[in-house]
ROBA-632232 format. One record per residue (C-alpha): chain; residue in three letters; z, x, y. Coordinates in pm, whole numbers, plus 50000, padded with zeros to 5 digits. Layout:
<sites>
{"A","ALA",{Z,X,Y}}
...
</sites>
This chain:
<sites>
{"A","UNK",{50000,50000,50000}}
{"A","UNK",{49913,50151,50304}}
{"A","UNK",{50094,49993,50660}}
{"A","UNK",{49980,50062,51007}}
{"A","UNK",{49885,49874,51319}}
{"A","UNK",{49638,50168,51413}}
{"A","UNK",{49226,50090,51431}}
{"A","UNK",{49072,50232,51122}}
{"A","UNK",{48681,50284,51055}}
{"A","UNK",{48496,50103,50751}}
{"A","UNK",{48167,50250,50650}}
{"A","UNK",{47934,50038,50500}}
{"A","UNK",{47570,50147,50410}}
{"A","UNK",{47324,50010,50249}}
{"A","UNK",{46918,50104,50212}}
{"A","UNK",{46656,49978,50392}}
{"A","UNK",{46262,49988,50283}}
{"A","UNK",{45998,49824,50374}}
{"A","UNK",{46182,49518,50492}}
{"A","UNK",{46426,49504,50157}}
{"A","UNK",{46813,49554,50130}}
{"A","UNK",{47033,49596,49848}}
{"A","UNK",{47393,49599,49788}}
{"A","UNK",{47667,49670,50049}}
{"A","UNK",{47999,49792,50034}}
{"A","UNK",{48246,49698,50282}}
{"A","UNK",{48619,49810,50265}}
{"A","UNK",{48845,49652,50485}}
{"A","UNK",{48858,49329,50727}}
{"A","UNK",{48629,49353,51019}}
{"A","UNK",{48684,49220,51400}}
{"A","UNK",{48462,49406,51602}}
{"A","UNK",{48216,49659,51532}}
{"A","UNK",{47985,50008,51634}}
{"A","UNK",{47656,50033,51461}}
{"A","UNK",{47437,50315,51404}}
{"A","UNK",{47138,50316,51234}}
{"A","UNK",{46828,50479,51062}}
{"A","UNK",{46513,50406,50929}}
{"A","UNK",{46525,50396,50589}}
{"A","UNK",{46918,50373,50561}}
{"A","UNK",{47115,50171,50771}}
{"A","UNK",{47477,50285,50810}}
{"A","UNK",{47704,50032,51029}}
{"A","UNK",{48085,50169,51135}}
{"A","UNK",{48309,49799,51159}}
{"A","UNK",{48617,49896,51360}}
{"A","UNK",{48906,49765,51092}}
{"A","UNK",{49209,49606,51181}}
{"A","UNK",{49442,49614,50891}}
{"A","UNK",{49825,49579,50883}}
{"A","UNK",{50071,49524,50613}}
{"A","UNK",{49799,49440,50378}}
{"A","UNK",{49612,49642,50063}}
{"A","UNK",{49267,49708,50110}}
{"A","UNK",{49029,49501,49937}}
{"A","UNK",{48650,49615,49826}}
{"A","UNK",{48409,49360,49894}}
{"A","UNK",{48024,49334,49782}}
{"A","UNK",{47787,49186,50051}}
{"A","UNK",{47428,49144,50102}}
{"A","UNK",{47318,49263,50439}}
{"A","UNK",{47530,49338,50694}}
{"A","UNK",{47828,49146,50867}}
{"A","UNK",{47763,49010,51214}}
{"A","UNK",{48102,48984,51345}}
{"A","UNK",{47995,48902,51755}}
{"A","UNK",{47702,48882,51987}}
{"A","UNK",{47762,49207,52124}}
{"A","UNK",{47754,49337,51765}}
{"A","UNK",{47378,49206,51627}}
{"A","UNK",{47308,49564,51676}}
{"A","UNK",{47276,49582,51275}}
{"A","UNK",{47042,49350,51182}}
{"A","UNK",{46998,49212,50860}}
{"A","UNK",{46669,49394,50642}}
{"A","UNK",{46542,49071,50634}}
{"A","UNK",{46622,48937,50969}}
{"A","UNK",{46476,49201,51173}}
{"A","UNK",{46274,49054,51451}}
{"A","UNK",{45894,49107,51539}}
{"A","UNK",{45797,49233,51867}}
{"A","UNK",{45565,49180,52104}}
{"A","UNK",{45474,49430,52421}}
{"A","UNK",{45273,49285,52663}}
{"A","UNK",{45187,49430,52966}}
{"A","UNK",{44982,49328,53282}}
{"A","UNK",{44772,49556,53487}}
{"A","UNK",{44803,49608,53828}}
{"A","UNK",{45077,49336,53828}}
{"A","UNK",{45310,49355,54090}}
{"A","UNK",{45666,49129,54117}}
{"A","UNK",{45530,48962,54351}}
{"A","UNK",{45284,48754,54155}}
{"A","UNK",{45527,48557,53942}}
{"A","UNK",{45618,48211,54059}}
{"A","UNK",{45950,48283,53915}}
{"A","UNK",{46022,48554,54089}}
{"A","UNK",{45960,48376,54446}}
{"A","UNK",{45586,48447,54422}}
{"A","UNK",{45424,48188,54609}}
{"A","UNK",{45050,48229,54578}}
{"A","UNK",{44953,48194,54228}}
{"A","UNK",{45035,47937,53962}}
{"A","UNK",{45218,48115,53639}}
{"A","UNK",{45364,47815,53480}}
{"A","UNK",{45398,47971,53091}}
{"A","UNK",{45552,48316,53284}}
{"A","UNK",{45782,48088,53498}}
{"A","UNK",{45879,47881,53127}}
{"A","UNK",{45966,48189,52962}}
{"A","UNK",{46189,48310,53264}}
{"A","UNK",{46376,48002,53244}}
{"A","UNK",{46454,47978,52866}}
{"A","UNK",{46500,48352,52854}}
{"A","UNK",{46560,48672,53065}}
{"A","UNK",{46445,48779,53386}}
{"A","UNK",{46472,49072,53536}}
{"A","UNK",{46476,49147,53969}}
{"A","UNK",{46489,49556,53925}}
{"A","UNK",{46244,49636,53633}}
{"A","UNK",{46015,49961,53776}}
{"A","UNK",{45714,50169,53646}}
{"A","UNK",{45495,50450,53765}}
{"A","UNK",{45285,50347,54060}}
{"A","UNK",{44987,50403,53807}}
{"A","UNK",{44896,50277,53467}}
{"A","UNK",{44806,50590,53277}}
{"A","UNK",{45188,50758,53373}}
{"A","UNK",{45355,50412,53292}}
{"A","UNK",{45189,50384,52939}}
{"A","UNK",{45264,50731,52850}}
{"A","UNK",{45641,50677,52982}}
{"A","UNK",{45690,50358,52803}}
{"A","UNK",{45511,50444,52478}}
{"A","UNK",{45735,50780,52430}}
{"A","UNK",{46079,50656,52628}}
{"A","UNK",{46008,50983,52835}}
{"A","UNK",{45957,51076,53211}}
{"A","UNK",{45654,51210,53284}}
{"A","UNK",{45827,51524,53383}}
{"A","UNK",{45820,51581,53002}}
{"A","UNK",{45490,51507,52856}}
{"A","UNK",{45242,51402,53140}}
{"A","UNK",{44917,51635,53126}}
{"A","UNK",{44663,51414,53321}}
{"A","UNK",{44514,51082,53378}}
{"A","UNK",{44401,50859,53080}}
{"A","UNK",{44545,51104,52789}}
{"A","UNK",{44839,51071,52585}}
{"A","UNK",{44934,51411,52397}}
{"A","UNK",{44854,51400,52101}}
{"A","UNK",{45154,51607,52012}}
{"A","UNK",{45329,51278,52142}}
{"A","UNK",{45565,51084,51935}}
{"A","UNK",{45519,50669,52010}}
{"A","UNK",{45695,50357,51920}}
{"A","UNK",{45430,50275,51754}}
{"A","UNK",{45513,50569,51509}}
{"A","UNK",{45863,50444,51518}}
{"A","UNK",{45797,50100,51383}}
{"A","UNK",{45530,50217,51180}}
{"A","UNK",{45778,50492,51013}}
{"A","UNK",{46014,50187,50943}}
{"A","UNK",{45788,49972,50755}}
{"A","UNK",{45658,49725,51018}}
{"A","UNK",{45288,49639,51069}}
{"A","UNK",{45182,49747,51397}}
{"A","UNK",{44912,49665,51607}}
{"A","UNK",{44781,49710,51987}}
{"A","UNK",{44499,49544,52154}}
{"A","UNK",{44375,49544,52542}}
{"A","UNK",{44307,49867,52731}}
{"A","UNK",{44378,50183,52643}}
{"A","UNK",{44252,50465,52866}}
{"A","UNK",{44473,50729,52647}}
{"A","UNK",{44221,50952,52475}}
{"A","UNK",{43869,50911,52360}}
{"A","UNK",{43945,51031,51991}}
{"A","UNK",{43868,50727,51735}}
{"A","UNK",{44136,50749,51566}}
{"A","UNK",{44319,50764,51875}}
{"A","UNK",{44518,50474,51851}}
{"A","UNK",{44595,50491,51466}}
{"A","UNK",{44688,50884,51518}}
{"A","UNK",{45002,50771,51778}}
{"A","UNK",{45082,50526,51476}}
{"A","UNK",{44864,50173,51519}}
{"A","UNK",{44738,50060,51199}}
{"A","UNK",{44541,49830,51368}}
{"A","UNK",{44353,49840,51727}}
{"A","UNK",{44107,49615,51966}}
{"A","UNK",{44057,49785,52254}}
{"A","UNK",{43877,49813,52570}}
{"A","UNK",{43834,50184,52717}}
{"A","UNK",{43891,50375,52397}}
{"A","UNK",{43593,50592,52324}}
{"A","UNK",{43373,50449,52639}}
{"A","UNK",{43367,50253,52945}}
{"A","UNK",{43139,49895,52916}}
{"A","UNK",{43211,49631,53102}}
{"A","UNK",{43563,49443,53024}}
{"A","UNK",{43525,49124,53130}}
{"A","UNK",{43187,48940,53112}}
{"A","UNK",{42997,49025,52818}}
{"A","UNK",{43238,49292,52721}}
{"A","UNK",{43221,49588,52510}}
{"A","UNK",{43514,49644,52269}}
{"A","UNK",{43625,49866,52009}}
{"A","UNK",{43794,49712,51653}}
{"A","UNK",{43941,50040,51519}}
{"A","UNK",{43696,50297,51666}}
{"A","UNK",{43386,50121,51600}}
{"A","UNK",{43211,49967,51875}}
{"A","UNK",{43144,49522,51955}}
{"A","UNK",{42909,49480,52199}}
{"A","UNK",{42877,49097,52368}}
{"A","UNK",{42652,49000,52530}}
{"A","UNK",{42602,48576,52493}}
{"A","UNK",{42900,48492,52802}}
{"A","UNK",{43197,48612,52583}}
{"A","UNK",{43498,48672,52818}}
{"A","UNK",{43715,49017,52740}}
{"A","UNK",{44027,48862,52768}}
{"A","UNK",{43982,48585,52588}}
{"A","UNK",{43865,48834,52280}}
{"A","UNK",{44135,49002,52307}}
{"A","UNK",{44372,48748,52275}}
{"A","UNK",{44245,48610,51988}}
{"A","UNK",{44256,48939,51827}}
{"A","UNK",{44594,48901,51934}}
{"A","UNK",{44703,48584,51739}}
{"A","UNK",{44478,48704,51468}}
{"A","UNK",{44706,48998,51398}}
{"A","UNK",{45024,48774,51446}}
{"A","UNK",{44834,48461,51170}}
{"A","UNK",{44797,48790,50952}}
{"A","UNK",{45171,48971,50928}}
{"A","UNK",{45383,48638,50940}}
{"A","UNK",{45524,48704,50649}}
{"A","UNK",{45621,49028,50746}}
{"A","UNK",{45779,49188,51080}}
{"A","UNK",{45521,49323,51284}}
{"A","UNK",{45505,49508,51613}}
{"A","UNK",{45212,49411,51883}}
{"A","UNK",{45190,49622,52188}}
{"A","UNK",{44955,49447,52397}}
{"A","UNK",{44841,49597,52746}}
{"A","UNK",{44662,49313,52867}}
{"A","UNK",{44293,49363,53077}}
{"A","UNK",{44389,49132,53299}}
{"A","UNK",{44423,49117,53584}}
{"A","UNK",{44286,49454,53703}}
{"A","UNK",{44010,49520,53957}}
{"A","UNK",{43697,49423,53936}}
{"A","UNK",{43805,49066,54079}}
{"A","UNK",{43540,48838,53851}}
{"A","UNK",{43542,48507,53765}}
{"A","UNK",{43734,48365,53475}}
{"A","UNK",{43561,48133,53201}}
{"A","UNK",{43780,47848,53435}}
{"A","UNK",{43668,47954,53742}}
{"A","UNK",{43433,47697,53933}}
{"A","UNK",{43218,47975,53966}}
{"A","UNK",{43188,48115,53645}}
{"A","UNK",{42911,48294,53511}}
{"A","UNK",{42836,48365,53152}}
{"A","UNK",{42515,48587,53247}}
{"A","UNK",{42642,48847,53492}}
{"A","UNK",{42640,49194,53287}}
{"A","UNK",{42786,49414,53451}}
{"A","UNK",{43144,49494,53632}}
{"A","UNK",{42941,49498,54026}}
{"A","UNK",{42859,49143,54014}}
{"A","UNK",{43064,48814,54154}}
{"A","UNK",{43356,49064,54292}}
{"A","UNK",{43576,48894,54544}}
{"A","UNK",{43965,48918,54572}}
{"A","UNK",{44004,48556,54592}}
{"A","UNK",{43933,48559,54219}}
{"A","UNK",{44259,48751,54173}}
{"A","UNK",{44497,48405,54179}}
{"A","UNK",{44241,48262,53931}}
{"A","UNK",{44275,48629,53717}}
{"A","UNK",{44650,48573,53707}}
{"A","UNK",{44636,48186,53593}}
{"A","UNK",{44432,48298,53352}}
{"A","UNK",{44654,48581,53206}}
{"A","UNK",{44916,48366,53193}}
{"A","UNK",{44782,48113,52979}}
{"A","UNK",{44649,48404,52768}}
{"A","UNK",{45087,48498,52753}}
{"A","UNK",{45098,48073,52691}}
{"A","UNK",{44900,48061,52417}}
{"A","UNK",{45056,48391,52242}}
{"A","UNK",{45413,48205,52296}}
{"A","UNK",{45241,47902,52147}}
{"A","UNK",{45098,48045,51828}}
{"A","UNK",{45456,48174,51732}}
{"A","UNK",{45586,47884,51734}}
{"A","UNK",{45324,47714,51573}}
{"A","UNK",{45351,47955,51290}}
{"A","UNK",{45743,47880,51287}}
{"A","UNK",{45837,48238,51376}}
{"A","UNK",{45883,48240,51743}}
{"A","UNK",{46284,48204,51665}}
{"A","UNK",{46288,48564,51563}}
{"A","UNK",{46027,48700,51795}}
{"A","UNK",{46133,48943,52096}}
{"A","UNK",{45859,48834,52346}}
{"A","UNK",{45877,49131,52610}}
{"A","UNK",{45619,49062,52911}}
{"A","UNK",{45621,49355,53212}}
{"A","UNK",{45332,49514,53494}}
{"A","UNK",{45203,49838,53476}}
{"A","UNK",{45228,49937,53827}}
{"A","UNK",{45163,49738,54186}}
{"A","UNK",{44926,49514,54240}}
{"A","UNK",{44606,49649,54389}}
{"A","UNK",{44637,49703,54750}}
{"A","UNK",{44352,49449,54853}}
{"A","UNK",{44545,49189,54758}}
{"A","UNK",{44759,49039,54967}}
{"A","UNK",{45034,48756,54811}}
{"A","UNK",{45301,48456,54928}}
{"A","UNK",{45628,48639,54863}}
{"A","UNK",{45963,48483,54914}}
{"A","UNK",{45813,48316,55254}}
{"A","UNK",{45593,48653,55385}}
{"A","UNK",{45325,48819,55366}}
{"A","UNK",{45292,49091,55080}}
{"A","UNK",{45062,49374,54998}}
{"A","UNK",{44969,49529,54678}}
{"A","UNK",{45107,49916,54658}}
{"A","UNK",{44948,50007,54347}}
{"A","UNK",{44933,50419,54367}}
{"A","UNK",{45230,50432,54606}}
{"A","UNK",{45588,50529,54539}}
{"A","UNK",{45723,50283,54789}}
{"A","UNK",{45884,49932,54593}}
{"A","UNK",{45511,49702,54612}}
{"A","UNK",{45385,50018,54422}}
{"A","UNK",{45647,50046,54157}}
{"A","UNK",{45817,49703,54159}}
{"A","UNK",{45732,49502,53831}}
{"A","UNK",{45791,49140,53693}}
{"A","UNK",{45971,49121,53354}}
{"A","UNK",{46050,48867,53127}}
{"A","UNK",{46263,48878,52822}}
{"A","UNK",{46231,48607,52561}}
{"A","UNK",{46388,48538,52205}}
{"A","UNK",{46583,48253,52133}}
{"A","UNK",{46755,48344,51810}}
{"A","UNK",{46941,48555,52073}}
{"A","UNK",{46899,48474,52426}}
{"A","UNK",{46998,48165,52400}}
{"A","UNK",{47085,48084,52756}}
{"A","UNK",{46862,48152,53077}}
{"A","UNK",{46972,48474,53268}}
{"A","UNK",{46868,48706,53591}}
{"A","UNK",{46957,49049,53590}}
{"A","UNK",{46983,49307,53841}}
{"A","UNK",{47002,49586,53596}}
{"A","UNK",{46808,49925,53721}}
{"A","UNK",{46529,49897,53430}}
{"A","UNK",{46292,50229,53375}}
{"A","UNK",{45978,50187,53187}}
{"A","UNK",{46143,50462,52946}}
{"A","UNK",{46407,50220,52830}}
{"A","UNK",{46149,50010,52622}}
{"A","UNK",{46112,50216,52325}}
{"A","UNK",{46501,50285,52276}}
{"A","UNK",{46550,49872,52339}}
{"A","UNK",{46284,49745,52110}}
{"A","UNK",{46397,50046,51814}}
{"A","UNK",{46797,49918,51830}}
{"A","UNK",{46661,49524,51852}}
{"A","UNK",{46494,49647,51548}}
{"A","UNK",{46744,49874,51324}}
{"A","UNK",{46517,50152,51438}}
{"A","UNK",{46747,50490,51451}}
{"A","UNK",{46638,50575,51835}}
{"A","UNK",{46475,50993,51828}}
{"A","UNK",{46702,51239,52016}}
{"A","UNK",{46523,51385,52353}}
{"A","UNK",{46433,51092,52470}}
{"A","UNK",{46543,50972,52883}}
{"A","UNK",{46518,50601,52856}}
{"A","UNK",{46844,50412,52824}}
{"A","UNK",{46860,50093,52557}}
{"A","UNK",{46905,49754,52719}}
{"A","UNK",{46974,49554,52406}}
{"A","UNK",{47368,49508,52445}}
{"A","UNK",{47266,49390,52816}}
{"A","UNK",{47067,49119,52695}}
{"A","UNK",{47284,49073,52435}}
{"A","UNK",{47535,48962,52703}}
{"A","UNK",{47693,49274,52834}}
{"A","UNK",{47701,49172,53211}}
{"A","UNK",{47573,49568,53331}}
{"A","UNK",{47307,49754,53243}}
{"A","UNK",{47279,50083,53088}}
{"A","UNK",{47188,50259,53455}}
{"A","UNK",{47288,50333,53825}}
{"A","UNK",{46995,50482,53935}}
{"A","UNK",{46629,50531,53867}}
{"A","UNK",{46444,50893,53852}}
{"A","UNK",{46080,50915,53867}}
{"A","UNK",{45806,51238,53834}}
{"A","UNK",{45487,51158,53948}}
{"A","UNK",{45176,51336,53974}}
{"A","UNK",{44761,51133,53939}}
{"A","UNK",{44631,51394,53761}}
{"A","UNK",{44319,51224,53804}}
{"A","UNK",{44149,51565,53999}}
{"A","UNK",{44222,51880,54009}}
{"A","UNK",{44524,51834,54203}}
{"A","UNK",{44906,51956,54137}}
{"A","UNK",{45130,51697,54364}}
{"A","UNK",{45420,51570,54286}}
{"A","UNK",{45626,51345,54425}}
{"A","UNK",{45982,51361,54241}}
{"A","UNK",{46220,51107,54327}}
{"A","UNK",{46588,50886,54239}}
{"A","UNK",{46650,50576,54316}}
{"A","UNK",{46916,50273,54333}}
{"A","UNK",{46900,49927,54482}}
{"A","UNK",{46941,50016,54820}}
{"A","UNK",{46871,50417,54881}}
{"A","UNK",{46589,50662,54750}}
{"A","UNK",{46611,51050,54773}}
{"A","UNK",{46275,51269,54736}}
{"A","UNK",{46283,51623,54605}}
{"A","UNK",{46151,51693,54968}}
{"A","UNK",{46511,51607,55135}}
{"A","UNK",{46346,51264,55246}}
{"A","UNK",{46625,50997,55229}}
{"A","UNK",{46552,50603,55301}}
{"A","UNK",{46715,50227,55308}}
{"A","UNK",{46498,50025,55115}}
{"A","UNK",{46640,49743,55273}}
{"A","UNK",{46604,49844,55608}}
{"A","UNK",{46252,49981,55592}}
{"A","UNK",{46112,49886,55262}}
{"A","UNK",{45769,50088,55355}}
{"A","UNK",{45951,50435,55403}}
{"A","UNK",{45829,50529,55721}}
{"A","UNK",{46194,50610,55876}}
{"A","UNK",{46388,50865,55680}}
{"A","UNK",{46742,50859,55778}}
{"A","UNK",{46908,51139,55941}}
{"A","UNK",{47122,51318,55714}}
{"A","UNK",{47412,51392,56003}}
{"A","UNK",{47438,50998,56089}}
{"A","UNK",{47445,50823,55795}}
{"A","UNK",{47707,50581,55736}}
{"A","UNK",{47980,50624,55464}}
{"A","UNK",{47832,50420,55211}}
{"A","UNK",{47501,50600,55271}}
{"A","UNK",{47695,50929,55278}}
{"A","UNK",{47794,50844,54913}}
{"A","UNK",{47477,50720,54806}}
{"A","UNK",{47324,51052,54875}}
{"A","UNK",{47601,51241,54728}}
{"A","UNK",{47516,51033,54387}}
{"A","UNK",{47130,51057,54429}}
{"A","UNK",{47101,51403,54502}}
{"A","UNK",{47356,51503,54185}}
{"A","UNK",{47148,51296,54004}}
{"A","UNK",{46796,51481,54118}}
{"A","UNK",{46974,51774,54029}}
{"A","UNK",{46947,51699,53661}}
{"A","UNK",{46600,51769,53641}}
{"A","UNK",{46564,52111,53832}}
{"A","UNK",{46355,52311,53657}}
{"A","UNK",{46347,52094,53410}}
{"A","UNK",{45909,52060,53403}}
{"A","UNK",{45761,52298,53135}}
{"A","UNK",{45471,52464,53319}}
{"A","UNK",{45257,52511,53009}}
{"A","UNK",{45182,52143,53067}}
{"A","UNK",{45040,52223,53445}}
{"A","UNK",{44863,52483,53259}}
{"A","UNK",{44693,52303,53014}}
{"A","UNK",{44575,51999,53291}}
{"A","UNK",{44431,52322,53509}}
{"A","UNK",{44218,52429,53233}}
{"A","UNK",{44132,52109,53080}}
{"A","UNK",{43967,52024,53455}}
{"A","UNK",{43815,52348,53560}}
{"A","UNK",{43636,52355,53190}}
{"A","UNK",{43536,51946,53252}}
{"A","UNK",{43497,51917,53599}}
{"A","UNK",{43519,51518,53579}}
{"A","UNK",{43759,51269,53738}}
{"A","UNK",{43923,50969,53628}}
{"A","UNK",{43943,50645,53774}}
{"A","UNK",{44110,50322,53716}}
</sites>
């Protein structure tokens, strides 16, 4: 007999492949719990209460769920799917939900109110630098060699999931490497993609790619749509298993075309110079977000939606021609800028087994914390190295997030050109490498810096923290990577775009 108030750890284990469990040992009686996990075995530490009592050996399938803060462990069999999706050139702005006022999102807007939404969710000002950040849950200071490449040294979610059994698929743009097995080498089993190994058009009378090899339309297909199908497709497929779909949506990127619902739609225009006009951007984003409408719809159709995390973000700004309704002014796109309309994304969190009560966060959320999120939602062990920070107790119901500030490394890439702009971030203040120091609130286009011998004390303070903070990362880029970009141009001599 063994008598003591103290805590006392209970290991329980059990193995984990391919979506099946077997036998787990518990020893003692659980009230709250730690988890820790790995891919192919799952190993859970339950904090054990146990006083004036013998301990008893039980035999349990899966794993116990003792509260919502610990459904860290999933069950083998329980493990949710996940879908990615992400909007280009799709600043916070554009969501009705949000206090967008311009453009009707009525299936974003549903989501937001059965689910999750976030106010402080931010990205690179630029799509190739946010995909690489959120696909490896690093800064850019780490792996970033230029504009639409991903290393291929790089390790991905998709890997991740892959690695731990799930299907996994992506479809929409990719603009990471013309290789074709570029997609299934950074751990996709299954792709349709726009921008892989070429550059057709995307929209009207696309060109696509289904695992490397080319689709060429040409009788008034729309890209999108295509896309989406693909989309559903994938899900129809893997319902019986969990699956992973990363999905980096077209839409609603420049150039500004009509939609298959405009009034002006065309199904002969061929190429991407045709019909362009910024007022098509509204009808772009309704469009999109019945495309995010009918993904939520075919889950639940197919009785799995429960069990789905439905994860819907931007990829930088909006363009900077467009100008949006925001919260009762006038807004401009900032895509390619550091200041907030550059960097500033919507996102929406939605799974009901879960989240079962609408929430709004103000949680500092980095486009690194994804992959470490999506692996513990999953029972994924999360690599070592990475900088993003997992949300998952947060949404679990954990009223603070996992950060106080946000750091970012920047750099296009997209000529033969070095600059940087290196920054940290909060709510309220911003520090660049430079020594430049703003209020975001007070002038939210950074055109002001504040004088470092008249700030007040809670601006004193927030520079203390910020500039600590930027302190982390001196010295911390390896210049082999500058390196390889400088000889990888000089030997090209092309430029990127998008």
């Amino acid at each position: 007999m063994w008598h003591s108030s103290r805590p006392r750890i209970a290991h329980v284990k059990f193995e984990v492949t391919k979506g099946k469990k077997q036998l787990c040992e518990v020893e003692g009686n659980s009230h709250a719990s730690y988890f820790q996990h790995s891919t192919k075995t799952l190993t859970c530490e339950l904090l054990t209460m146990v006083t004036n009592s013998l301990w008893t050996r039980y035999l349990i399938l899966g794993c116990i769920l003792v509260s919502p803060l610990s459904a860290a462990c999933p069950a083998a069999d329980s493990r949710p799917n996940v879908v990615l999706m992400m909007v280009d050139d799709f600043g916070y702005e554009c969501v009705g939900a949000n206090g967008g006022e311009s453009y009707p999102t009525p299936n974003l807007d549903r989501l937001a109110s059965t689910g999750m939404r976030f106010e402080h969710c931010h990205v690179q000002p630029l799509c190739t630098p946010t995909r690489v950040q959120l696909m490896t849950g690093k800064y850019n200071l780490r792996n970033y060699l230029w504009f639409g490449i991903l290393d291929r040294e790089a390790k991905t979610f998709g890997h991740l999931f892959q690695d731990a059994g799930y299907a996994t698929g992506i479809c929409g743009k990719w603009q990471l490497g013309h290789e074709i097995d570029a997609p299934q080498h950074f751990g996709f089993q299954e792709a349709y993609l726009w921008q892989h190994t070429r550059r057709p058009p995307r929209y009207i009378n696309p060109g696509l790619e289904h695992n490397g090899k080319e689709q060429d339309f040409d009788h008034g297909e729309y890209g999108p749509t295509l896309v989406n199908q693909f989309a559903k497709d994938f899900i129809s497929k893997h319902r019986d298993q969990e699956f992973f779909l990363y999905y980096p949506m077209i839409l609603t990127h420049d150039p500004f075309q009509p939609t298959p619902d405009s009034e002006d739609w065309d199904p002969s225009i061929k190429t991407e110079r045709e019909a362009r006009d910024v007022k098509h951007f509204g009808e772009m984003t309704t469009y999109m977000d019945k495309m995010v409408g009918e993904i939520d719809d075919h889950l639940r159709q197919l009785g799995i939606r429960d069990n789905t995390l439905l994860i819907i973000i931007g990829d930088n700004g909006t363009h900077p021609t467009v100008t949006s309704r925001f919260q009762g002014k006038e807004y401009q796109g900032g895509k390619g800028k550091t200041t907030n309309n550059g960097t500033h994304v919507p996102m929406i969190v939605s799974w009901p087994k879960l989240i079962t009560a609408p929430r709004v966060s103000d949680a500092l959320i980095s486009s690194t914390d994804f992959l470490p999120t999506i692996c513990e939602a999953a029972g994924i062990e999360v690599p070592q190295g990475i900088d993003g920070f997992s949300f998952y107790n947060h949404m679990l119901g954990n009223p603070t997030g996992p950060r106080k500030w946000l750091y970012t490394w920047y750099s296009r890439r997209q000529q033969l050109d070095l600059e940087v702009f290196e920054y940290v971030f909060d709510r309220q203040y911003k520090l660049y490498r430079n020594g430049d120091f703003f209020d975001l609130k007070d002038d939210f286009e950074q055109r002001n810096p504040l004088q470092l011998d008249a700030l007040s004390e809670s601006a004193k303070q927030a520079y203390a923290e910020l500039l600590a903070a930027l302190a982390t990362f001196d010295g911390a880029r390896d210049t082999s990577l500058d390196r390889r970009f400088i000889e990888s141009r000089a030997n090209s001599g092309s430029t990127s775009r998008e």
